[in-house]
Every structure is written in structure tokens, then in C-alpha cells.
PQR file with spaces between the fields and no chain letter, atoms N, CA, C, O and H, PARSE charges and radii, in Angstrom:
ATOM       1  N    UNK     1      37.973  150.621  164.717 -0.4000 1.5000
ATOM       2  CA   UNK     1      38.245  150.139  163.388 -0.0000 2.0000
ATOM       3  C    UNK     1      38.099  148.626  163.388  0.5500 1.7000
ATOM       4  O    UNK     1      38.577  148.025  164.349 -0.5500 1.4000
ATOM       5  N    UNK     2      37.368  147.794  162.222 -0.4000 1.5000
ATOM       6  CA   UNK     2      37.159  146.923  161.962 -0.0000 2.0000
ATOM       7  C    UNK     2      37.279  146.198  160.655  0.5500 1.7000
ATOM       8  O    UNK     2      36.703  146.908  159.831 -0.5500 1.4000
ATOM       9  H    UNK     2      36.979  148.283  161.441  0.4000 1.0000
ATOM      10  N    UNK     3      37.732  145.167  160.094 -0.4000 1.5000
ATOM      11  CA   UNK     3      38.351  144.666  158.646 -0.0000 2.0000
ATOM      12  C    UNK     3      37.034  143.816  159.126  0.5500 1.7000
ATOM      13  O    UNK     3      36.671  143.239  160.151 -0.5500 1.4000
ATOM      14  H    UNK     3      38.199  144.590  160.764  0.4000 1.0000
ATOM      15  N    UNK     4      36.371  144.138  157.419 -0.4000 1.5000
ATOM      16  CA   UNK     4      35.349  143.678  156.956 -0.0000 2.0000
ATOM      17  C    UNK     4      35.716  142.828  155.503  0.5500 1.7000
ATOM      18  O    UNK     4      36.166  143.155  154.405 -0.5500 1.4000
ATOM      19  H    UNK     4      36.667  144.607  156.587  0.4000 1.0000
ATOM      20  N    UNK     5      35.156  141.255  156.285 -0.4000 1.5000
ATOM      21  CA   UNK     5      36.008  140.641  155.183 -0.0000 2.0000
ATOM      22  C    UNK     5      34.740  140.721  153.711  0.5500 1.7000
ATOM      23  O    UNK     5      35.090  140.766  152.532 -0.5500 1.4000
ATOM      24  H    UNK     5      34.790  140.989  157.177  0.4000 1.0000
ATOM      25  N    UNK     6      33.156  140.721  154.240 -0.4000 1.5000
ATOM      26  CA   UNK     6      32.311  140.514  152.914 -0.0000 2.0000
ATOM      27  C    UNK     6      31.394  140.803  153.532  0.5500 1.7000
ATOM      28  O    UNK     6      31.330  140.469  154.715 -0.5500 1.4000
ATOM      29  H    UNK     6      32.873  140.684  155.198  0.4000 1.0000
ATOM      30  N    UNK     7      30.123  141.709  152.760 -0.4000 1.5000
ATOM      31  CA   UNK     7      29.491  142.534  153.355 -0.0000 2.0000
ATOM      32  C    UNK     7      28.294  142.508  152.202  0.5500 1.7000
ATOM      33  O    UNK     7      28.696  142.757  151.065 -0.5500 1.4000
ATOM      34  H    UNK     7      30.175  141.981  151.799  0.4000 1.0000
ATOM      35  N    UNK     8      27.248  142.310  152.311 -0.4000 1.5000
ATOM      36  CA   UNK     8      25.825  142.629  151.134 -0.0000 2.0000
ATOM      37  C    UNK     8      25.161  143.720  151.824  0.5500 1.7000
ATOM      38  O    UNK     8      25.243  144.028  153.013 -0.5500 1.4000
ATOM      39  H    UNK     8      26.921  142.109  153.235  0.4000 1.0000
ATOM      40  N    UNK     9      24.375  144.346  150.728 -0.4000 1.5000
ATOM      41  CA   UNK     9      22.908  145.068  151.599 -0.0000 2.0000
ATOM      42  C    UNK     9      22.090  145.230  150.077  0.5500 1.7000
ATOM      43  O    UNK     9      22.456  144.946  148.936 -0.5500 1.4000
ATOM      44  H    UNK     9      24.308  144.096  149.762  0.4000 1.0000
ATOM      45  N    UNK    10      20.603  145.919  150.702 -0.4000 1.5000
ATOM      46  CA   UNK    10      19.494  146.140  149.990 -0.0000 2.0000
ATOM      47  C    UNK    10      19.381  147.260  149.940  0.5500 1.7000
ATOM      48  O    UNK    10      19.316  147.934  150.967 -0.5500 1.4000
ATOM      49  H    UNK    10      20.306  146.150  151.629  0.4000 1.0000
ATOM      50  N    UNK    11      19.327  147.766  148.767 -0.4000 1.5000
ATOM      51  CA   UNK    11      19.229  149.035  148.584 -0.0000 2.0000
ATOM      52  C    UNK    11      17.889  149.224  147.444  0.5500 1.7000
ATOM      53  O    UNK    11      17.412  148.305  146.778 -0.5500 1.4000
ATOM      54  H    UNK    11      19.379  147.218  147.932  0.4000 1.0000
ATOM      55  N    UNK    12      17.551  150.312  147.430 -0.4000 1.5000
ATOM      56  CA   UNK    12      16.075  150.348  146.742 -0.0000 2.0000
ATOM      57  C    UNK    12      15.625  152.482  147.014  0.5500 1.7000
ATOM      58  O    UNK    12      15.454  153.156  148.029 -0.5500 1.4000
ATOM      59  H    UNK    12      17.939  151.059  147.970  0.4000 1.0000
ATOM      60  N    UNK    13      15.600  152.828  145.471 -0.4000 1.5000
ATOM      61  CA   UNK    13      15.273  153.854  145.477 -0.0000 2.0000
ATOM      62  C    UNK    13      13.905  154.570  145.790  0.5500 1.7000
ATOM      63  O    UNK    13      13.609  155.727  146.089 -0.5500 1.4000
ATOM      64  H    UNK    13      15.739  152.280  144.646  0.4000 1.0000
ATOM      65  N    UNK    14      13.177  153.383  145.593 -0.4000 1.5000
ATOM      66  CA   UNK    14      11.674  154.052  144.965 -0.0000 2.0000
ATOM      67  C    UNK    14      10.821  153.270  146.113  0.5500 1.7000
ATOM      68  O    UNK    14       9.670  152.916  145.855 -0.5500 1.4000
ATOM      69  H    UNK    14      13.417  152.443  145.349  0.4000 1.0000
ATOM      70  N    UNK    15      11.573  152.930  147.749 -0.4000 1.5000
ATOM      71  CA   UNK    15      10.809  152.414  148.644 -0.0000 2.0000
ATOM      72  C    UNK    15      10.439  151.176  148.930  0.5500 1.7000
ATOM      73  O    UNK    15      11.301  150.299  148.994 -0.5500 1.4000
ATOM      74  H    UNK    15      12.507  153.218  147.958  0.4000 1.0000
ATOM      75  N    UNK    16       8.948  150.856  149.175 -0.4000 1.5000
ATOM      76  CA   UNK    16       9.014  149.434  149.307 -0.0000 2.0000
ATOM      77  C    UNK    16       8.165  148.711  148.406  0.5500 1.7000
ATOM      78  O    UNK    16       7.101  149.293  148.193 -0.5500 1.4000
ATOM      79  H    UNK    16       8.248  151.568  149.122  0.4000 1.0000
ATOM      80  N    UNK    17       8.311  147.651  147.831 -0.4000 1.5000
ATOM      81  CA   UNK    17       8.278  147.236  146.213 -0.0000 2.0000
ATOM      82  C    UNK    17       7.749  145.452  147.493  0.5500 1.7000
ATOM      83  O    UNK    17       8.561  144.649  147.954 -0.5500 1.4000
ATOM      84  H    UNK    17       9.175  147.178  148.005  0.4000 1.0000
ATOM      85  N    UNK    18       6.416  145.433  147.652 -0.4000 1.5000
ATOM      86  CA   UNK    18       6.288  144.064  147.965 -0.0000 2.0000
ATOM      87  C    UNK    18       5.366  143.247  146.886  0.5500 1.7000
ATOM      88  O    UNK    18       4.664  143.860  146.082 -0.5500 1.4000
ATOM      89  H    UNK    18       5.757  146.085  147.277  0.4000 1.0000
ATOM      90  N    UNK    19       5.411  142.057  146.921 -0.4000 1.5000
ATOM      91  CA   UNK    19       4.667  141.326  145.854 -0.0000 2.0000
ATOM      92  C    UNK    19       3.119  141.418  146.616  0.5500 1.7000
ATOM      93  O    UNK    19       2.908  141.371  147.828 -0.5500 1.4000
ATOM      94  H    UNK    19       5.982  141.559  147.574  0.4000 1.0000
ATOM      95  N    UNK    20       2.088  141.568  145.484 -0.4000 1.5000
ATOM      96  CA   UNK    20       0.887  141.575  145.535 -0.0000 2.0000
ATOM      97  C    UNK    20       0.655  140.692  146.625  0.5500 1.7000
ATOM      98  O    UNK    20       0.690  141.289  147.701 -0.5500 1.4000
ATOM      99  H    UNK    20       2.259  141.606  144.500  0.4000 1.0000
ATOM     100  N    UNK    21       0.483  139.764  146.692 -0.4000 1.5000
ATOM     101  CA   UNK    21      -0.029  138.699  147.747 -0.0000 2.0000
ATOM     102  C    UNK    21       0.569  138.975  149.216  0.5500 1.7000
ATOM     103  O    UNK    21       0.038  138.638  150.275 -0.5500 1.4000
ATOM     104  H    UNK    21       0.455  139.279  145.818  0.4000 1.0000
ATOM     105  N    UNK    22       1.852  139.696  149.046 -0.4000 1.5000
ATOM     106  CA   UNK    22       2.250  139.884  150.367 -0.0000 2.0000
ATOM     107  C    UNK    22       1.521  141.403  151.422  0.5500 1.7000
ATOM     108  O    UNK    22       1.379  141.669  152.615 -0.5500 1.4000
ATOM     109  H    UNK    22       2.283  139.970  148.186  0.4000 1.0000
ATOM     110  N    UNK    23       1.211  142.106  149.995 -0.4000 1.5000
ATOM     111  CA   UNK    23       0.335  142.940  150.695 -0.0000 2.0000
ATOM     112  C    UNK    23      -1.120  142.492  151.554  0.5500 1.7000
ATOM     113  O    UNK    23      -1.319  143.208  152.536 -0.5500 1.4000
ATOM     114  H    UNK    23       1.326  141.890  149.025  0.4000 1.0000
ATOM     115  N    UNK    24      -1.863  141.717  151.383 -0.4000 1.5000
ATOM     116  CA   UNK    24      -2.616  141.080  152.250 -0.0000 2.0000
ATOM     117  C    UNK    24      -2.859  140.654  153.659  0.5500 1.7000
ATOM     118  O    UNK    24      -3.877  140.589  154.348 -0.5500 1.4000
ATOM     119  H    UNK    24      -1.701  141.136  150.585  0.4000 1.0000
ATOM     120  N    UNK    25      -1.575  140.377  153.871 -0.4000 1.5000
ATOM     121  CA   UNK    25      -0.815  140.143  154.941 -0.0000 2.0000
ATOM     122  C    UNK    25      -0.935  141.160  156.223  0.5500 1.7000
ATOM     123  O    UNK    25      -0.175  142.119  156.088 -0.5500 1.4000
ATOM     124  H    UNK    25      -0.748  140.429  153.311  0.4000 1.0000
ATOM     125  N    UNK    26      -1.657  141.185  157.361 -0.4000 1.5000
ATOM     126  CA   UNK    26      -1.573  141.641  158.223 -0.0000 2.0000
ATOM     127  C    UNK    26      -0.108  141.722  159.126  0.5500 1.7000
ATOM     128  O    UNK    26       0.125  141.376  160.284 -0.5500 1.4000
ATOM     129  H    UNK    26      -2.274  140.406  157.471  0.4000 1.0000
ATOM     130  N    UNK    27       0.739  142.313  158.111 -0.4000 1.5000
ATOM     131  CA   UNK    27       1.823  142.727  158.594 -0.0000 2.0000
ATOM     132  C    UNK    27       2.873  143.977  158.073  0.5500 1.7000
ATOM     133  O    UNK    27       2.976  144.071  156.850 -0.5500 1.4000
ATOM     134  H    UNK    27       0.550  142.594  157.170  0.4000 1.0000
ATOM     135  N    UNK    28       3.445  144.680  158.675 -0.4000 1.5000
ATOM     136  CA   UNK    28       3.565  146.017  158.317 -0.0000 2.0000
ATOM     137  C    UNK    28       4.928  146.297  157.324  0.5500 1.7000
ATOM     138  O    UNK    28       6.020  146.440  157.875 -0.5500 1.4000
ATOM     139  H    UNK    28       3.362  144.603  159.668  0.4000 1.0000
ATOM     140  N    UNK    29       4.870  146.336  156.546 -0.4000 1.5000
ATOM     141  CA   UNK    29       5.748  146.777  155.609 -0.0000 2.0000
ATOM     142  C    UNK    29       6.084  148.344  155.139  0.5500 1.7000
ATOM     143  O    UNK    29       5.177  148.980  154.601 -0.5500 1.4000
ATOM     144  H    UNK    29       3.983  146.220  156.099  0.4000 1.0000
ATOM     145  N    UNK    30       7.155  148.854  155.307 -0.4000 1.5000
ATOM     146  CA   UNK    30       7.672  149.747  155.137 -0.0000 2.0000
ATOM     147  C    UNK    30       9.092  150.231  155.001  0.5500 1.7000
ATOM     148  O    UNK    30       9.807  149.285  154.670 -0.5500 1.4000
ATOM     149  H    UNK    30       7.892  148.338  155.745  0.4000 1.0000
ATOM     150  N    UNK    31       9.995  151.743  155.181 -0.4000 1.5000
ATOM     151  CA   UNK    31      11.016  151.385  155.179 -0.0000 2.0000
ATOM     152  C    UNK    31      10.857  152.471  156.414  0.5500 1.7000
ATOM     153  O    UNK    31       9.809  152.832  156.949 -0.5500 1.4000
ATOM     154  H    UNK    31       9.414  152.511  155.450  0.4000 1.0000
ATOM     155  N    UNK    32      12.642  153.017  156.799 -0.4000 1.5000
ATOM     156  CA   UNK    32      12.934  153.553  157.926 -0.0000 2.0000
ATOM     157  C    UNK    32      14.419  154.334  156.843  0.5500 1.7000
ATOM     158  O    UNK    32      15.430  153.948  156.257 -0.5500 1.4000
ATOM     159  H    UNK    32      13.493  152.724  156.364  0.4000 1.0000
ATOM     160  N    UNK    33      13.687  155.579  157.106 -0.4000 1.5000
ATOM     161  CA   UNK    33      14.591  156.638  156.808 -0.0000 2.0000
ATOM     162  C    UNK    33      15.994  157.011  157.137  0.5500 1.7000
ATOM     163  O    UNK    33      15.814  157.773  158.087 -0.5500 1.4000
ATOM     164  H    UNK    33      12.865  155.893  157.582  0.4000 1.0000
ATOM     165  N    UNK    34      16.759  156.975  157.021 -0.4000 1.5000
ATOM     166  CA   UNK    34      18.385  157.564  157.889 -0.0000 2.0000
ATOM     167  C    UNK    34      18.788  158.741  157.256  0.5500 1.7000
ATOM     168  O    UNK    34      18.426  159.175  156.163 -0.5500 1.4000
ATOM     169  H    UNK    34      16.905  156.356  156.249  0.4000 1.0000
ATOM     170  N    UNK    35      19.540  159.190  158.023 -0.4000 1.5000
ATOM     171  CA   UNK    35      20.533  160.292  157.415 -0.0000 2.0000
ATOM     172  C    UNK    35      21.724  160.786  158.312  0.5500 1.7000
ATOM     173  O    UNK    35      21.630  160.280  159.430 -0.5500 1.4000
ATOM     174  H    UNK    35      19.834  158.837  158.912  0.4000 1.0000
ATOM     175  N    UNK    36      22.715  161.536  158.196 -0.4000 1.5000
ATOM     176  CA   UNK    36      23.846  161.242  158.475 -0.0000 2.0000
ATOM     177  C    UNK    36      23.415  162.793  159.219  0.5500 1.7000
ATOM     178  O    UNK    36      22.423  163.497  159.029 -0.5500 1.4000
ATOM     179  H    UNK    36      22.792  161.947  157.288  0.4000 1.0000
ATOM     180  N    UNK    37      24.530  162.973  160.075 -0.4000 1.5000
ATOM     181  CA   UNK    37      24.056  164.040  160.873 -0.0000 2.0000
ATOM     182  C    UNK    37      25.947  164.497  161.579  0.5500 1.7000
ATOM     183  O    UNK    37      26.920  163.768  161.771 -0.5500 1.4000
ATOM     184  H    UNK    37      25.336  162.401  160.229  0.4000 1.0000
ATOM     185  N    UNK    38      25.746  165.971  161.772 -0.4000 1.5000
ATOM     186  CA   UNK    38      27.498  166.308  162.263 -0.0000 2.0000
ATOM     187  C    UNK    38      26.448  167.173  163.224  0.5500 1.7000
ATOM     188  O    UNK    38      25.351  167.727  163.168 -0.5500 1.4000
ATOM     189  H    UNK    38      24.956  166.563  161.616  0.4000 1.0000
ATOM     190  N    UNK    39      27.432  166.934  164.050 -0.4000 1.5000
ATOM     191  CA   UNK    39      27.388  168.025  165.889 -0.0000 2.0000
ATOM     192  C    UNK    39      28.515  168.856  165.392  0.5500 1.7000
ATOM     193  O    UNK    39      29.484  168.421  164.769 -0.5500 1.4000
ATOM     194  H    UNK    39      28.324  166.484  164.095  0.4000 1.0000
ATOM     195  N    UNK    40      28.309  170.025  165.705 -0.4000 1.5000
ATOM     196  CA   UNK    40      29.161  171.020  166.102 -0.0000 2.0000
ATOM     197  C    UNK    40      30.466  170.778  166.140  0.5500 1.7000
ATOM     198  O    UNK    40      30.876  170.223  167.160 -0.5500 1.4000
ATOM     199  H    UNK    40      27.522  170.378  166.211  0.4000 1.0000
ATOM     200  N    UNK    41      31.484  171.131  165.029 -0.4000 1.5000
ATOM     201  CA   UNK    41      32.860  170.933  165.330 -0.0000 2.0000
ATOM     202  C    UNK    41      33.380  171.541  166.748  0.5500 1.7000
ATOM     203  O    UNK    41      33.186  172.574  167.389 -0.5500 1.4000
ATOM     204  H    UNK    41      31.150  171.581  164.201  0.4000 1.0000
ATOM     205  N    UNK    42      34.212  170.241  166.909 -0.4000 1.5000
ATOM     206  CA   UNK    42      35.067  170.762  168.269 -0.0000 2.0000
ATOM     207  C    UNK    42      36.368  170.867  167.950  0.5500 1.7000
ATOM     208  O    UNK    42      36.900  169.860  167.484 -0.5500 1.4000
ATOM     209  H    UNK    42      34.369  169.402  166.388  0.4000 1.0000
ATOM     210  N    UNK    43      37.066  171.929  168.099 -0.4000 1.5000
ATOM     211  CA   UNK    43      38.673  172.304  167.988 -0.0000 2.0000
ATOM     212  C    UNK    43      39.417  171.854  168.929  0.5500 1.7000
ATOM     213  O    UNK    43      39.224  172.071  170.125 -0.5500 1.4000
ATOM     214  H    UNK    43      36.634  172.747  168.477  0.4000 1.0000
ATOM     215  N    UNK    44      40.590  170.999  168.318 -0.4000 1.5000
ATOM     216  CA   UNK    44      41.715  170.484  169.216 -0.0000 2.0000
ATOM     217  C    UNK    44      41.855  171.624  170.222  0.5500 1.7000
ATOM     218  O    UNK    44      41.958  172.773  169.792 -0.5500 1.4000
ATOM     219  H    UNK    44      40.748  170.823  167.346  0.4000 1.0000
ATOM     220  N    UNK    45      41.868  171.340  171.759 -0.4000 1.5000
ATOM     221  CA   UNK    45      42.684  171.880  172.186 -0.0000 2.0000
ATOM     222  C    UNK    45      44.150  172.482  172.006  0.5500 1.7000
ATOM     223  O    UNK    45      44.402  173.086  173.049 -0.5500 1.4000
ATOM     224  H    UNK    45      41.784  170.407  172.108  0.4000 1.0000
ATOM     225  N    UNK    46      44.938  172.547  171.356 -0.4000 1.5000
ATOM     226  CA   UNK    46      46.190  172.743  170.930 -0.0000 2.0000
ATOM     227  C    UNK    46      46.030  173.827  169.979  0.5500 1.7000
ATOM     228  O    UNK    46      46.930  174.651  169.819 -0.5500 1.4000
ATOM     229  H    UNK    46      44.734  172.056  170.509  0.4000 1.0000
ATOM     230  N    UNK    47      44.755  173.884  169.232 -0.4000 1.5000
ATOM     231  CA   UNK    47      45.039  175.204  168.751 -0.0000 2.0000
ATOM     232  C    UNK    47      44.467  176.607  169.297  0.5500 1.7000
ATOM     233  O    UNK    47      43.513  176.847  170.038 -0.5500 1.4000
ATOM     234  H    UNK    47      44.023  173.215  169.361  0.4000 1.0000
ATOM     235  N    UNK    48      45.443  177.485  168.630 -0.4000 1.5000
ATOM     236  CA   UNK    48      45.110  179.086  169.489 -0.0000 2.0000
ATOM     237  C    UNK    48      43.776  179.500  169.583  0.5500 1.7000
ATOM     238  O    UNK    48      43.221  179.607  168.490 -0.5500 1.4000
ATOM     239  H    UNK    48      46.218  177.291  168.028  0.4000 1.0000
ATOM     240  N    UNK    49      43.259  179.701  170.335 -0.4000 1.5000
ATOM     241  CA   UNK    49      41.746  180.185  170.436 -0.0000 2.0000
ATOM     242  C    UNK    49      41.149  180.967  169.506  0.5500 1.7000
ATOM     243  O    UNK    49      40.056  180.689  169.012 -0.5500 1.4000
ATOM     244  H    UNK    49      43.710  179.614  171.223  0.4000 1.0000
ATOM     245  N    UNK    50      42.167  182.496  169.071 -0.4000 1.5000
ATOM     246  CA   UNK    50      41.641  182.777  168.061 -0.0000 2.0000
ATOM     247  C    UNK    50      41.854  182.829  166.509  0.5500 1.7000
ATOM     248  O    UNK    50      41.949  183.706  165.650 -0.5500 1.4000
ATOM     249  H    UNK    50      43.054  182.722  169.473  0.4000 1.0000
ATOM     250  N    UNK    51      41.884  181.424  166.573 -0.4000 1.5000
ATOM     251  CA   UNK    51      41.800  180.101  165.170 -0.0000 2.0000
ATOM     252  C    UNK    51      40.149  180.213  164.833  0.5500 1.7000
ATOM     253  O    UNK    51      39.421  179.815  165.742 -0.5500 1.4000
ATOM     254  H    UNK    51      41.807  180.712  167.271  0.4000 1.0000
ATOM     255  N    UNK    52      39.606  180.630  163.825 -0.4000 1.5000
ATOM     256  CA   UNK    52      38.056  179.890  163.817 -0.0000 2.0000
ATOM     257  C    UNK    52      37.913  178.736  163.040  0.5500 1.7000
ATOM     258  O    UNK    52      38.385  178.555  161.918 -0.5500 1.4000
ATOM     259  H    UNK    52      40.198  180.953  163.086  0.4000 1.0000
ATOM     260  N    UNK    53      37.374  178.124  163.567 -0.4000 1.5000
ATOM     261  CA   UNK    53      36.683  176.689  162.876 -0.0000 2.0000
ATOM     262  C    UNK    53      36.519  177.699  161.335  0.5500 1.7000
ATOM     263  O    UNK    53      36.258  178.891  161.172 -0.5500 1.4000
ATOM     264  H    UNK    53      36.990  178.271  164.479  0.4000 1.0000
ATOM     265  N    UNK    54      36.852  176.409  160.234 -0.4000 1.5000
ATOM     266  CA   UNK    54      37.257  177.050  158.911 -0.0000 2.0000
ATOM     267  C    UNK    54      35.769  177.286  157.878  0.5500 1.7000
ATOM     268  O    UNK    54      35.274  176.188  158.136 -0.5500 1.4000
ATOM     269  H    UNK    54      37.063  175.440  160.366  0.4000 1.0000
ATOM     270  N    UNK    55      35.179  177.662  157.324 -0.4000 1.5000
ATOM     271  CA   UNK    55      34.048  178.192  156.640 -0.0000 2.0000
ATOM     272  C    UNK    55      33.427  177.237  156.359  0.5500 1.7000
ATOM     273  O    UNK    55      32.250  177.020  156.647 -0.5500 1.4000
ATOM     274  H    UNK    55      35.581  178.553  157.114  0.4000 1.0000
ATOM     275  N    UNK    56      34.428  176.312  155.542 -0.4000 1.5000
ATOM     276  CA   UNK    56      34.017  175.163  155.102 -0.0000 2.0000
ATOM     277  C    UNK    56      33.467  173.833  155.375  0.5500 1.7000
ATOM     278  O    UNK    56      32.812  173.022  154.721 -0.5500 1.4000
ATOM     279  H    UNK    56      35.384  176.488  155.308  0.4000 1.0000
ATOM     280  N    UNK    57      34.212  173.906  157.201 -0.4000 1.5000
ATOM     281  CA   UNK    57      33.617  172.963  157.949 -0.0000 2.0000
ATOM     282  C    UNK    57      32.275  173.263  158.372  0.5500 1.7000
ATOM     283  O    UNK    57      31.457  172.343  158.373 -0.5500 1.4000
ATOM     284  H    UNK    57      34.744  174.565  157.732  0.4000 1.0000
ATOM     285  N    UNK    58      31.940  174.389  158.722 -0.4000 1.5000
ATOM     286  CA   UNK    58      30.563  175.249  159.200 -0.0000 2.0000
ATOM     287  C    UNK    58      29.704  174.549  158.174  0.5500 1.7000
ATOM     288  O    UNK    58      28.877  173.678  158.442 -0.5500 1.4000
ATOM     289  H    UNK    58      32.605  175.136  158.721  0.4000 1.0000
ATOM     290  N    UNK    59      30.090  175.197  156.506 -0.4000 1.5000
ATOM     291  CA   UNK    59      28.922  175.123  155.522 -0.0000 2.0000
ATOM     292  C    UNK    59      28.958  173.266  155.664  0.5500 1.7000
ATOM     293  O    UNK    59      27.773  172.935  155.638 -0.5500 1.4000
ATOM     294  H    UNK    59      30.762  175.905  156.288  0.4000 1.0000
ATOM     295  N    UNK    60      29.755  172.116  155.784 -0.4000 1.5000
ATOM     296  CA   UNK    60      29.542  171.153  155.731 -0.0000 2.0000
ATOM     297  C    UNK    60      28.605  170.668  157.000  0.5500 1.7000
ATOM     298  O    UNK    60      27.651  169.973  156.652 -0.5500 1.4000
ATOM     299  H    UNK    60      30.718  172.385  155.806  0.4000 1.0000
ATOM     300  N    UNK    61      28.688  170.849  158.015 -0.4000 1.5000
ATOM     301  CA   UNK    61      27.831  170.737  158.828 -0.0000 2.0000
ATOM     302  C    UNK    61      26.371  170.948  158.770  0.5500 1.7000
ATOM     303  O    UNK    61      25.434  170.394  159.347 -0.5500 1.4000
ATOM     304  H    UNK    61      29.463  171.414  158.298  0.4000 1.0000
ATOM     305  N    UNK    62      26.431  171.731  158.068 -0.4000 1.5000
ATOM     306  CA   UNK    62      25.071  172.807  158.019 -0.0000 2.0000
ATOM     307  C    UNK    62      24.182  172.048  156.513  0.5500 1.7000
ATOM     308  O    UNK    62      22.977  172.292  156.449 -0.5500 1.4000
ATOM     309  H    UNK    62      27.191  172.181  157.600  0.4000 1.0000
ATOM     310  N    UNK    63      24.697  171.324  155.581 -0.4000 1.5000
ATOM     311  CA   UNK    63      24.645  170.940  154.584 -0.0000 2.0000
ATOM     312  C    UNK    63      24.088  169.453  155.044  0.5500 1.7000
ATOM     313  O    UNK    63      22.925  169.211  154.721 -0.5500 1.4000
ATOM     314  H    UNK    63      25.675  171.126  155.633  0.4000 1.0000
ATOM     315  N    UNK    64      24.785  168.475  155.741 -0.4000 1.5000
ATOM     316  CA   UNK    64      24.602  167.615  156.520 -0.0000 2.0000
ATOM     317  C    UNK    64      23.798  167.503  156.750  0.5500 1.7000
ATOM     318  O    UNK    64      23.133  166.526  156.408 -0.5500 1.4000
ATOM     319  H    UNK    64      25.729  168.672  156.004  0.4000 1.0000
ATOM     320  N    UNK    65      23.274  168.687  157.656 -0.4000 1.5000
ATOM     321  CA   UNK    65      21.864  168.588  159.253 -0.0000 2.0000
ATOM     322  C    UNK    65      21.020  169.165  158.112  0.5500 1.7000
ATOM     323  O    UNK    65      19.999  169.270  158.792 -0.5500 1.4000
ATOM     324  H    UNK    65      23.815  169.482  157.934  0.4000 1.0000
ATOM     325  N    UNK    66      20.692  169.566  157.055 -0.4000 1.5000
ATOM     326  CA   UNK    66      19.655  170.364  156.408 -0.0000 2.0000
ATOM     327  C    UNK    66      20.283  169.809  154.542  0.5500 1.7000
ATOM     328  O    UNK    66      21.221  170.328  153.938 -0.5500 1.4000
ATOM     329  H    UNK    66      21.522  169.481  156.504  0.4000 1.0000
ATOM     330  N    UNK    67      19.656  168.995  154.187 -0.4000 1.5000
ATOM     331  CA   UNK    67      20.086  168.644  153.077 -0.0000 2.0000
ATOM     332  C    UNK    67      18.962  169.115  152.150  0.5500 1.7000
ATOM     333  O    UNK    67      17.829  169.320  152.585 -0.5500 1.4000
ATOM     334  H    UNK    67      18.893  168.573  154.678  0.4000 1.0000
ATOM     335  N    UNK    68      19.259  169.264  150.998 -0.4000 1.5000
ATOM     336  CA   UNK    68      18.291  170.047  150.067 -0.0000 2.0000
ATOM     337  C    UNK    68      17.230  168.837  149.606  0.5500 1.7000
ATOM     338  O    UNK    68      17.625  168.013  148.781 -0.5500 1.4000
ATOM     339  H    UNK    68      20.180  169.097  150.645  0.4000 1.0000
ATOM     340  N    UNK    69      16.004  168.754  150.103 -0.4000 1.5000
ATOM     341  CA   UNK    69      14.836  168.088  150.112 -0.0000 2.0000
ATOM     342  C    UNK    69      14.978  167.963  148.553  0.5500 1.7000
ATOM     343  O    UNK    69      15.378  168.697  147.649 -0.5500 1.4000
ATOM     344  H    UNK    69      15.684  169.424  150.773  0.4000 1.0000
ATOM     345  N    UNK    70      14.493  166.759  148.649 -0.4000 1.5000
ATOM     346  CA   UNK    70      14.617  165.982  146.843 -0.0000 2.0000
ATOM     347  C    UNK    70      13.228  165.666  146.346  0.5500 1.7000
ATOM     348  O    UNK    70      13.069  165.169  145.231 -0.5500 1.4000
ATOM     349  H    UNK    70      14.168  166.163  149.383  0.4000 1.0000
């Protein structure tokens, strides 16, 4: 954990938006994709074994790693 006193970023829906002249430029412009990703829930030790990991955590995982292509 970290206290973040002030923080900016760039955000941009529709990709990369460079000015005409900069396209010329023998240099590579683009963006770099992310996405958020869950591993396999792991259950506290402490609970009874036959506890199952709850439906909901499954479908969130699964929702996560496979998001509905836009």
C-alpha cells in the first residue's frame, strides 16, 4: 500500500490520434493494449475443504480472462 498524493494519465478511446506532420516521422507510434487478468482463486487454508469456491467468484474470473470483445 501506497498514499498517492497527485497522479495524471492519458487516456484516449479511439487509439492513436498523432498530428499530420508527426506521422512522417520515422518513428513508431502506437498504443499497447492491457487488461486485467485473475489466476485461479485460492482458498484460505482455514476453510473446510468441502467449502467450494463460490459461483460467483468462478463466473468473475472467467469474465476477467475472456471479456466480451467490443
Amino acid at each position: 500500500e501506497m498514499a498517492i498524493e497527485t497522479a495524471s494519465a492519458k487516456i484516449r478511446a479511439e487509439g492513436v490520434l498523432d498530428e499530420p506532420e508527426d506521422c512522417k516521422l520515422p518513428l513508431w507510434a502506437g498504443i499497447v493494449p492491457l487488461r486485467q487478468m485473475a489466476d485461479p482463486p485460492i482458498t484460505d487454508g482455514e476453510v473446510p475443504k468441502n467449502v467450494p469456491v463460490p459461483q460467483h467468484v468462478l463466473e468473475y474470473c472467467q469474465t476477467v480472462n475472456n471479456p466480451i470483445p467490443s
